[in-house]
C-alpha positions as CSV (number, residue, x, y, z in Angstrom):
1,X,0.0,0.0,0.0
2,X,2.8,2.4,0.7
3,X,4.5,1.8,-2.7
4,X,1.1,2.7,-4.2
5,X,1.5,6.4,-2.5
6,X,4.8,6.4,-3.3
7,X,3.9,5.9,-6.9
8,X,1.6,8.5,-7.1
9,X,3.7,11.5,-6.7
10,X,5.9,10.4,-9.7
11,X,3.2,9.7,-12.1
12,X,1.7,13.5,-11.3
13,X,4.8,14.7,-11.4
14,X,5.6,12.8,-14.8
15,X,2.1,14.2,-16.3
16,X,2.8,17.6,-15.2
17,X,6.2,17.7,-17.4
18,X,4.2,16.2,-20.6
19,X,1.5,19.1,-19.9
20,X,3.8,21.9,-19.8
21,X,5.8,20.2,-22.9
22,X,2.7,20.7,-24.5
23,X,2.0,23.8,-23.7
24,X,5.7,25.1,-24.5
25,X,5.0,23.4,-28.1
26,X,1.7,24.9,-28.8
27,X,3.0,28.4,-27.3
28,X,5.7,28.0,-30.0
29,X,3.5,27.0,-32.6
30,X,1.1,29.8,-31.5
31,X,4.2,32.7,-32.0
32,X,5.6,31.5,-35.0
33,X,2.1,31.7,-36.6
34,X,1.7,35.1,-35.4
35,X,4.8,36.0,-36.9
36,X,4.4,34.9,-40.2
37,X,0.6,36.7,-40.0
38,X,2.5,40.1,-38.9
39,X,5.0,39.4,-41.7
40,X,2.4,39.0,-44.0
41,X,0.2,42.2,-42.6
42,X,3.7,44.3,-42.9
43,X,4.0,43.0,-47.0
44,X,0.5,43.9,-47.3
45,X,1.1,47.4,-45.7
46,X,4.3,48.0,-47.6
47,X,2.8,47.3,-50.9
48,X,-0.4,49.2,-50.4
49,X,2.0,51.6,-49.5
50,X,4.1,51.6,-52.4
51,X,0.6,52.0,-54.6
52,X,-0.3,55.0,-52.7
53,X,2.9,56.4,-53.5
54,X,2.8,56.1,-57.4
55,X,-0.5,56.8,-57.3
56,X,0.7,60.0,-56.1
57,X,3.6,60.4,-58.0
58,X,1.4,59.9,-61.5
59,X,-1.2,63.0,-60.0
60,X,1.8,65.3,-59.0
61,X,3.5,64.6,-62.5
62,X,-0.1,65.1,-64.7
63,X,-0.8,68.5,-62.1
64,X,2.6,70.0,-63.1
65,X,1.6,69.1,-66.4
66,X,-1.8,70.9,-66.7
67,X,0.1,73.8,-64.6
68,X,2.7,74.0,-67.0
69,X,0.0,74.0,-70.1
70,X,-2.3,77.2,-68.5
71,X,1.3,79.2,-68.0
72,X,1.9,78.3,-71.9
73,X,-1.6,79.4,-72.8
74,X,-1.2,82.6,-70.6
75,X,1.6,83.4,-72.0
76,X,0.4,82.7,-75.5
77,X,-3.2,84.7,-74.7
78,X,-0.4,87.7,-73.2
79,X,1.8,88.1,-76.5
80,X,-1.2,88.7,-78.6
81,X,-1.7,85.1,-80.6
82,X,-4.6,83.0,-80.6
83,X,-4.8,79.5,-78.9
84,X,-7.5,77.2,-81.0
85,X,-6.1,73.9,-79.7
86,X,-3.3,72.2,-78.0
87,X,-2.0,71.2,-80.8
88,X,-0.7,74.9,-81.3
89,X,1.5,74.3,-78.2
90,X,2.1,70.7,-78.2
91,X,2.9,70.2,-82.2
92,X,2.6,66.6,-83.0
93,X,4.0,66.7,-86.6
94,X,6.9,64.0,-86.4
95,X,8.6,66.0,-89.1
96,X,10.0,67.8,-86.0
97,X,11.2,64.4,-84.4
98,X,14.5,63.7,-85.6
99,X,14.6,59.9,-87.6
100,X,17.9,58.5,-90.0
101,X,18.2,56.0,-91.8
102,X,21.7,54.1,-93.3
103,X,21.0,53.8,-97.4
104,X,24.6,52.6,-98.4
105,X,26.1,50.6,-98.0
106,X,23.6,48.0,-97.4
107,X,23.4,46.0,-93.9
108,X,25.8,42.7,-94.4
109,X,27.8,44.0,-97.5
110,X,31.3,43.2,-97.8
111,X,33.2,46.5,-98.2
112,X,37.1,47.3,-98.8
113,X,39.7,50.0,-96.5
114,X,37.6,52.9,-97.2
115,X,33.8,53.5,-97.6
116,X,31.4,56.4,-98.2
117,X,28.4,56.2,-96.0
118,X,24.9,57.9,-96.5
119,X,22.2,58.3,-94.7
120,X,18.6,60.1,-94.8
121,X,18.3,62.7,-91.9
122,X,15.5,64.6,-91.1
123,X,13.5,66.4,-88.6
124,X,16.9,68.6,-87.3
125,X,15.4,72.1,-86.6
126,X,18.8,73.8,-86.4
127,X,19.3,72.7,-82.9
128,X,22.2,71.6,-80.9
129,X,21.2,68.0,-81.9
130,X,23.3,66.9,-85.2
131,X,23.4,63.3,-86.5
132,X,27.4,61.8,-86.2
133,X,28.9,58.5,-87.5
134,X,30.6,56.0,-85.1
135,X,32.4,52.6,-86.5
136,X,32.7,50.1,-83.9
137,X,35.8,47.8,-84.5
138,X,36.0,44.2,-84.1
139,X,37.1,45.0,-80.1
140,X,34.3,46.8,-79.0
141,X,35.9,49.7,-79.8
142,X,33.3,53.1,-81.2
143,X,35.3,55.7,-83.3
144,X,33.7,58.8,-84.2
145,X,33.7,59.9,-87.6
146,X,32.0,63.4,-87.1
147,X,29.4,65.0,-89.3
148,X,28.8,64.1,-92.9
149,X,28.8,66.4,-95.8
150,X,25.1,67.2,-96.6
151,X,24.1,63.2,-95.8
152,X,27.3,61.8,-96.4
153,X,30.3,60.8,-94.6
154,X,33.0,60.5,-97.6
155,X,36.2,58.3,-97.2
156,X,35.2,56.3,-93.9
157,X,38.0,54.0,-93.0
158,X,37.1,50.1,-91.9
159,X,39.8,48.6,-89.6
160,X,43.2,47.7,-91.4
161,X,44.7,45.2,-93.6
162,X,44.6,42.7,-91.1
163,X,41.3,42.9,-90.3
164,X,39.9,41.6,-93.6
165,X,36.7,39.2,-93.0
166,X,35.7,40.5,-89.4
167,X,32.5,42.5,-88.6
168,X,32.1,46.2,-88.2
169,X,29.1,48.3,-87.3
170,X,28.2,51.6,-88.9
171,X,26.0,53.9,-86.5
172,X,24.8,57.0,-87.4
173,X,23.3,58.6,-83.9
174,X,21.6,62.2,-83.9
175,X,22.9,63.7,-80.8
176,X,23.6,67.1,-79.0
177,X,27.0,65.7,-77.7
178,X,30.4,66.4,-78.6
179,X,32.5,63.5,-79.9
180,X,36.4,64.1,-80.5
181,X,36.7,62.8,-84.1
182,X,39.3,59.8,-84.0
183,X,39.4,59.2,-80.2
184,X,37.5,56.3,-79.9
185,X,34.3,55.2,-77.4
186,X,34.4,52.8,-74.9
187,X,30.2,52.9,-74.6
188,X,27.8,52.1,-77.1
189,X,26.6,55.4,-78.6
190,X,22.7,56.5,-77.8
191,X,20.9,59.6,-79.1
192,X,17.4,61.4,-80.1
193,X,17.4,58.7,-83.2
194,X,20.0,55.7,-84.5
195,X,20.6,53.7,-87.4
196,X,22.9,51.2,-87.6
197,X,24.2,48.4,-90.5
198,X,26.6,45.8,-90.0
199,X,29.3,45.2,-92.9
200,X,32.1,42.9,-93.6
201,X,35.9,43.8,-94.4
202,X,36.9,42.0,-97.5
């Protein structure tokens, strides 16, 4: 009977340690779940945020638009000239948009030393913008060849004796920067518009 009572104190004891096991594990279980649901709430917030924010961004952009459109019209309505539409401040004719276009030689041709390049520019307004060849050499290597003659560039030079069979590219880029003629790029050449053949060295 004794070792009955005896017994007793263990097994309690024994149960209380599998309880508060359990309780630990589900306490566990219970924060990591919250966790993830804050983690989740905070993405939610975040990107709602970020929404708000462009949302913003797009109204502040369009407002200085339409701000910057009645100052045009005032001072239009101010000098004396009439304003029928937008269209007499906001020209769309894409004559005024610079475009040019490589004619000769033709993309893929096989060309010798020396080469004259033309090219169909338009839309130039007598701006800072002007269109200038670069020939990028079998390295990577973009040399300029200034401004052309009317629409050509006469007496363009393609790599040297020894690079007969390897690929150059002729670009001609309308742009408002200054290029050192013969001091070559590093950086592939961008501008307002581009046109660009490759040709062959024979």
């Amino acid at each position: 009977m004794s070792d009955s009572l005896l017994t007793w104190p263990k097994v309690l004891a024994g149960g209380f340690v599998v309880i508060t096991a359990c309780i630990g594990a589900t306490y566990q279980l219970v924060n990591l779940s919250c966790q993830s649901q804050i983690a989740a709430l905070k993405e939610q917030v975040a990107t709602a945020a970020l929404h708000v924010s462009t949302a913003n961004l797009r109204s502040e952009i369009q407002d200085k638009r339409v701000v910057e459109l009645e100052r045009r019209i005032e001072q239009l309505v101010a000098s004396g000239n009439s304003v029928s539409s937008k269209e007499t401040i906001l020209p769309l004719d894409s004559s005024a948009i610079p475009s040019v276009r490589i004619t000769s030689p033709a993309n893929g041709a096989y060309i010798g030393a020396f080469v004259d390049v033309h090219a169909n520019i338009a839309g130039l307004t007598g701006g800072a913008a002007k269109p200038v060849l670069f020939v990028r050499d079998p390295i990577g290597q973009w040399w300029p060849w200034g401004n052309p003659q009317g629409d050509t560039w006469y007496g363009v030079q393609i790599g040297l004796a020894i690079d007969k069979g390897k690929q150059f590219e002729l670009r001609v880029v309308v742009t408002d920067q200054n290029f050192e003629r013969g001091k070559p790029q590093h950086v592939a050449p961008q501008g307002l518009a581009i046109s660009s053949v490759n040709v062959i060295r024979k």
